[in-house]
Structure formats: C-alpha cells, structure tokens
N, CA, C and O of each residue as an XYZ file, in Angstrom:
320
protein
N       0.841     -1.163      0.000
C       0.000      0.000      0.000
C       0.889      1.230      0.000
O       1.895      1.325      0.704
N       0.471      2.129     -0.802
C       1.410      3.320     -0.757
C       0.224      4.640     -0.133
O      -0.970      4.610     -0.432
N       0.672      5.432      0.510
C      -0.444      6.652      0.938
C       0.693      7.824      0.656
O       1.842      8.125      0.981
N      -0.567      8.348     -0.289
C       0.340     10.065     -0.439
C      -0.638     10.948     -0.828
O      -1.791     10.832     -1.242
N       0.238     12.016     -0.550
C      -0.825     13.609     -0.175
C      -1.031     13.598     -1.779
O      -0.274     13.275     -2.694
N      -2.566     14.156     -1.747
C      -3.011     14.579     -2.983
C      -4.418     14.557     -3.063
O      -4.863     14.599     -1.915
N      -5.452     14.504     -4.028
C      -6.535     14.588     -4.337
C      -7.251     13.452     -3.659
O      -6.424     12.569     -3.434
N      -8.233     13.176     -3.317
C      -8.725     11.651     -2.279
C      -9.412     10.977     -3.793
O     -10.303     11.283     -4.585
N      -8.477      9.977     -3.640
C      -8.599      8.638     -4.420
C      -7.923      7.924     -4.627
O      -6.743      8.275     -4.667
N      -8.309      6.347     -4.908
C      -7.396      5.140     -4.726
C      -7.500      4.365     -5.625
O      -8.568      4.305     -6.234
N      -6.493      3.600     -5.948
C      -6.676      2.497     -7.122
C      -6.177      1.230     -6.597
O      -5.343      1.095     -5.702
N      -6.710      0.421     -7.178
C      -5.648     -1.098     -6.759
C      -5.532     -1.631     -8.243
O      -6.151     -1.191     -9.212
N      -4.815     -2.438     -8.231
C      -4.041     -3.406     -9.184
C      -4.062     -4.917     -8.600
O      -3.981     -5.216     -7.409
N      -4.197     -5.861     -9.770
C      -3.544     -7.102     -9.357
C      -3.392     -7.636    -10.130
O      -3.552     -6.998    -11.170
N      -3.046     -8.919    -10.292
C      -2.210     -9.990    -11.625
C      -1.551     -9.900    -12.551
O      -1.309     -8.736    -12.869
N      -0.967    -10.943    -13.394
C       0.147    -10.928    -14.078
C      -0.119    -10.036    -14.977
O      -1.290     -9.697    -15.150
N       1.045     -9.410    -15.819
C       1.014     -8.421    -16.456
C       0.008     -8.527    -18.094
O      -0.650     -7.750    -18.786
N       0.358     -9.813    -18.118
C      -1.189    -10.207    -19.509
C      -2.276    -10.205    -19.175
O      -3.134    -10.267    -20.055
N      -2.642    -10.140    -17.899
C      -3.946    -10.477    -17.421
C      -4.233     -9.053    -16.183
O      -5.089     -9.158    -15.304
N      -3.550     -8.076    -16.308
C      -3.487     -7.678    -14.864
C      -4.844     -6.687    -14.757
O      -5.230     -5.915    -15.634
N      -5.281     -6.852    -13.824
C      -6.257     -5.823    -13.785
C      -6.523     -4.333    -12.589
O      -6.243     -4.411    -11.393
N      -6.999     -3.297    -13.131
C      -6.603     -2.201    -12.663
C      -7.542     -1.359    -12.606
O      -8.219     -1.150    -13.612
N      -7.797     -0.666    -11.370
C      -9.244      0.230    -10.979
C      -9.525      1.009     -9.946
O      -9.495      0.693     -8.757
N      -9.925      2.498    -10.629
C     -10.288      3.462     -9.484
C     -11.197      3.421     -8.540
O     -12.323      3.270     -9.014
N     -11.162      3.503     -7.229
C     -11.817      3.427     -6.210
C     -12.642      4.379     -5.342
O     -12.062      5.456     -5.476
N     -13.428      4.516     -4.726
C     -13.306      5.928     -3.723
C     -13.284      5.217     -2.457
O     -13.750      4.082     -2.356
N     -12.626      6.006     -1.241
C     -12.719      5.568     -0.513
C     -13.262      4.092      0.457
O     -12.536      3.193      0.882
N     -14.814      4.238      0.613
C     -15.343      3.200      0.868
C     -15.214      2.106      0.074
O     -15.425      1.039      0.650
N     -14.920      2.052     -1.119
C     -15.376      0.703     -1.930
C     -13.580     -0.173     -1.721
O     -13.223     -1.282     -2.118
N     -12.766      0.942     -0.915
C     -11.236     -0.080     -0.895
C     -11.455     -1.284     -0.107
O     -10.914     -2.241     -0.661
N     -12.050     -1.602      0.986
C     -12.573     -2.855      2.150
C     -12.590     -3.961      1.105
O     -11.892     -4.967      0.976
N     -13.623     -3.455      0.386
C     -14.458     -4.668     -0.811
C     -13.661     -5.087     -1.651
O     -13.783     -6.234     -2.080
N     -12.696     -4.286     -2.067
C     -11.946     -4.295     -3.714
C     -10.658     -5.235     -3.083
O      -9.826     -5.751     -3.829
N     -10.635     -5.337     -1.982
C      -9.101     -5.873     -1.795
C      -9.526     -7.394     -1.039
O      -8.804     -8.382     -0.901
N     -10.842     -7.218     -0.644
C     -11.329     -8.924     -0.359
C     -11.869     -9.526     -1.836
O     -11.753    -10.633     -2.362
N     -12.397     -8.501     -2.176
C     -12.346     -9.467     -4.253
C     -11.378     -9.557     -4.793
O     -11.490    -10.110     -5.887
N     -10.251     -9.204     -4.482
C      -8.871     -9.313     -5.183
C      -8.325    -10.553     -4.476
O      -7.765    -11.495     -5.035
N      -8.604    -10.400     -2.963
C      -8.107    -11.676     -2.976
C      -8.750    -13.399     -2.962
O      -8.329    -14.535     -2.741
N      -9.943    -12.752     -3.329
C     -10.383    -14.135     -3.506
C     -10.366    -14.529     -4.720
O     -10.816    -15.657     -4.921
N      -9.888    -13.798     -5.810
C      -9.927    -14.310     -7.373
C      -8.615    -14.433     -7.120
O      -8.256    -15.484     -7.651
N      -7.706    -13.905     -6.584
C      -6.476    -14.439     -6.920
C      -6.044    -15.719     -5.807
O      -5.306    -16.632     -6.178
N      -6.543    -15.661     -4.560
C      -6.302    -17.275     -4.093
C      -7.258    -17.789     -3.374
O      -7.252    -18.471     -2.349
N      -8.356    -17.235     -4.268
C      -9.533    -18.465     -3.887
C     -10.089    -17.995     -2.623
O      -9.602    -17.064     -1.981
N     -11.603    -18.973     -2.123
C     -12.230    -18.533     -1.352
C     -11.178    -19.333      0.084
O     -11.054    -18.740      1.156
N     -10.780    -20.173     -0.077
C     -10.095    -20.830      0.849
C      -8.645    -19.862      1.557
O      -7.803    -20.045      2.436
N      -9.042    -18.633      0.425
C      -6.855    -18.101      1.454
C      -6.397    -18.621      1.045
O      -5.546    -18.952      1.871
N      -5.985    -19.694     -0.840
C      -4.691    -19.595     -0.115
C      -3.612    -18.799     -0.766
O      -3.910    -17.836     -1.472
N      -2.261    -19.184     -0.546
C      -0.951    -18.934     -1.273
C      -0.444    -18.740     -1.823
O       0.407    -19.583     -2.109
N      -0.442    -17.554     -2.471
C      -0.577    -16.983     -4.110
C       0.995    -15.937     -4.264
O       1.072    -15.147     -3.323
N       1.809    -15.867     -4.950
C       2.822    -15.133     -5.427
C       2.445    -13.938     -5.577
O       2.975    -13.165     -4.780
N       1.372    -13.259     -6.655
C       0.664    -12.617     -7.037
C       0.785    -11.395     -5.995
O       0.791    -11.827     -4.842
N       0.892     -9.862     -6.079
C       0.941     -9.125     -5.334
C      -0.203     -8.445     -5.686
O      -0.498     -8.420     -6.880
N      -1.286     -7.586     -4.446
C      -2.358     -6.735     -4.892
C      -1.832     -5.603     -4.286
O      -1.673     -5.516     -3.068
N      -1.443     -4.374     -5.408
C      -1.313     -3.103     -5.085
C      -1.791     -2.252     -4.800
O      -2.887     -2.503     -5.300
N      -1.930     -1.143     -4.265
C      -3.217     -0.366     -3.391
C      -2.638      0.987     -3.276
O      -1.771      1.142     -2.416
N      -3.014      2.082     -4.078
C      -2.431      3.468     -3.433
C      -3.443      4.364     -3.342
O      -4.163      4.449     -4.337
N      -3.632      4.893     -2.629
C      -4.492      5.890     -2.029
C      -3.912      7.213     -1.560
O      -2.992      7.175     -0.743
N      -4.371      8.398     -2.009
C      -3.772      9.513     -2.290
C      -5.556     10.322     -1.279
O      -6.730      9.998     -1.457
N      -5.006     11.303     -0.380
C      -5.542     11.772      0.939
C      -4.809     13.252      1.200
O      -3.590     13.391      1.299
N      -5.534     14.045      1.267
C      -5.316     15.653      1.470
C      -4.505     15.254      3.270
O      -4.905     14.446      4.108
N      -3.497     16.032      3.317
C      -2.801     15.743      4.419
C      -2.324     14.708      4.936
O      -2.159     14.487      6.136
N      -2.089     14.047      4.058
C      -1.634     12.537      4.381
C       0.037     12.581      3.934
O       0.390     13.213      2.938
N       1.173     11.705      4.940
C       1.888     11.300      4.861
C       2.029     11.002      3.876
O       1.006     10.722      3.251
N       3.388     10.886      3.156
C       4.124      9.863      2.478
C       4.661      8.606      2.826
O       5.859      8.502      3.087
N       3.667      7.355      2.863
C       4.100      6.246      3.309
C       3.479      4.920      2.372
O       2.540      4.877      1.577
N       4.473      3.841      2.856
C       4.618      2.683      1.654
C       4.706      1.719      2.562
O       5.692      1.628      3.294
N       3.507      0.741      2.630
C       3.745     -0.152      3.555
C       3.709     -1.489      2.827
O       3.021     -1.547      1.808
N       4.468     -2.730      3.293
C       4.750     -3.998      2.703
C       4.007     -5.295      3.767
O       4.563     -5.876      4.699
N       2.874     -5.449      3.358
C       2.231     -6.901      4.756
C       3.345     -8.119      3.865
O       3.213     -8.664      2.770
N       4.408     -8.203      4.890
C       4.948     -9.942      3.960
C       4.264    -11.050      4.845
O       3.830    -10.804      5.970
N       4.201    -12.312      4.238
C       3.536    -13.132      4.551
C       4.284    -13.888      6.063
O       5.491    -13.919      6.299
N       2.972    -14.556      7.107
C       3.719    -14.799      8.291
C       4.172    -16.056      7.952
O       4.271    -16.423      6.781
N       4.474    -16.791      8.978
C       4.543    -18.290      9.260
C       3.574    -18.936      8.409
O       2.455    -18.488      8.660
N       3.558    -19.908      7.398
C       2.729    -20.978      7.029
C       3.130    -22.121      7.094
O       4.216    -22.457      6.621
N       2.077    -23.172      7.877
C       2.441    -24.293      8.081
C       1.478    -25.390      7.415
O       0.378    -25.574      7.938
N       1.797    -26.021      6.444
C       0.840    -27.002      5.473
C       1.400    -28.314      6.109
O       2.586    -28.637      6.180
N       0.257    -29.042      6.580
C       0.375    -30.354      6.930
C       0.776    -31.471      5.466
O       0.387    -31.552      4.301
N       1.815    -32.240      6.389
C       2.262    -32.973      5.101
C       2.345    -34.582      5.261
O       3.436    -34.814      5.784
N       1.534    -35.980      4.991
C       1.668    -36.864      5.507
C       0.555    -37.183      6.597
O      -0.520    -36.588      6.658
N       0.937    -38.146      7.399
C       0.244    -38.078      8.369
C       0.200    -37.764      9.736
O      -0.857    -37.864     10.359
C-alpha cells in the first residue's frame, strides 16, 4: 500500500502483467476491492498466491508512506 498527499482517491491493481487488472476506487469501496482481489487471486479458501495486490491511495494531508504486509509463518500439513 502506498499513501500520499493529494486529491482523495485510490486504485488497486492485481495480476500478471497479460492479465493484470486495474481500478479506481473511492474511498469506501477499498474494504471490498481488496477482499475481491483476494479471492480471485487465491480463492475462497486463502490460499498462497505469489501474485501481489497493489493499493495506493492519495488523501489531502496525508503522509508519504509505503507499507509492505509480507507473509507470516505458514504451516501445510504434510503426511500423516
């Protein structure tokens, strides 16, 4: 997610560059746009996807900031 001063509006991005798709937001509709992003890109189950969803949102008095969620601990059962 990137946040920077400017006019209030947001876009997100996601998928590969042949397929990628890309769209303006307003405010409220970011919640929604980033739980449909991630369920087309790993499914209703969560899971594990390479795939990055980008998010910048531009806010009158807002910081210049760039934040990175990396993924925690995953533990996939293997065997029995």
């Amino acid at each position: 997610m990137a946040l920077r001063q400017g006019e209030e509006r947001a876009w997100i991005a996601y998928g590969e560059d042949d397929n990628r798709t890309e769209k303006e937001l307003t405010m409220p509709e970011i919640a929604g746009a980033i739980e449909a992003a991630t369920s087309e890109l790993a499914g209703t189950n969560k899971g594990i996807v390479d795939t990055q969803i980008h998010l910048k949102v531009q806010r009158l008095n807002a910081p210049d900031l760039t934040l990175i969620d990396l993924p925690g601990i995953v533990r996939v059962p293997v065997g029995d």
